[in-house]
C-alpha positions in Angstrom: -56.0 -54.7 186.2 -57.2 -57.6 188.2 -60.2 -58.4 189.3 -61.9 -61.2 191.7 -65.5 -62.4 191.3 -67.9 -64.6 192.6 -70.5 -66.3 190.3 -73.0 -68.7 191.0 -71.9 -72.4 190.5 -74.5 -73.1 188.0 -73.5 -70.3 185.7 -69.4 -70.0 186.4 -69.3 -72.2 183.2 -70.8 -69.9 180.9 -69.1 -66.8 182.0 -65.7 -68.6 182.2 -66.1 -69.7 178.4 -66.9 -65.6 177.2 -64.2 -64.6 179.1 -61.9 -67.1 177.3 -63.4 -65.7 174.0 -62.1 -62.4 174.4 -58.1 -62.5 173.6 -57.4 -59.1 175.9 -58.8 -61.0 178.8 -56.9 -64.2 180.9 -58.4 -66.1 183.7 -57.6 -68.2 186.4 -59.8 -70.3 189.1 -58.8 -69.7 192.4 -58.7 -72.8 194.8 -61.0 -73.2 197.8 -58.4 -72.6 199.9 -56.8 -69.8 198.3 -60.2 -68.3 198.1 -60.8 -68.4 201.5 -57.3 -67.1 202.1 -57.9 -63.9 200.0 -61.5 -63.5 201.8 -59.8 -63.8 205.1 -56.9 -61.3 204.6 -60.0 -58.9 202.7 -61.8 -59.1 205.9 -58.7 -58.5 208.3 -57.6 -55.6 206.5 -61.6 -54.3 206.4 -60.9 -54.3 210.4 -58.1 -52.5 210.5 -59.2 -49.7 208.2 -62.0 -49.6 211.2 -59.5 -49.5 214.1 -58.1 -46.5 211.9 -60.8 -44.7 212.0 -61.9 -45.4 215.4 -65.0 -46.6 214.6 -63.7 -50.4 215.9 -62.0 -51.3 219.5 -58.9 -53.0 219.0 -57.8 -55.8 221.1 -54.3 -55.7 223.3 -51.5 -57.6 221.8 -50.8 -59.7 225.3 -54.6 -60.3 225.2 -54.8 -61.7 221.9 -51.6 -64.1 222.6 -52.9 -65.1 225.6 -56.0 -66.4 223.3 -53.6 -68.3 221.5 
């Protein structure tokens, strides 16, 4: 099982190090950018699940290129 957290900066050190401590657990410090990248594709598919349910408008494809 896999899990993502978010700690504050001042005590990532200390939770990192108990985590290390336990030999059924493994970790692995995401880049910024990867981070960001996970929080982004989180968010999109948040959206969608919306526009599922109708409780979110989507926009038109040829609207959305045309933004591009």
């Amino acid at each position: 099982m896999k899990f993502v957290l978010e700690v504050k900066e001042n005590k990532a050190a200390a939770l990192v190090a108990l985590l290390n401590d336990l030999p059924y657990v493994k970790t692995k410090q995401l880049t910024p950018y990867k981070a960001k990248v996970l929080e982004d594709v989180k968010e999109a598919v948040d959206e969608m699940k919306l526009v599922m349910a109708g409780k979110l408008n989507a926009r038109d494809a040829d609207e959305l290129m045309n933004d591009l």
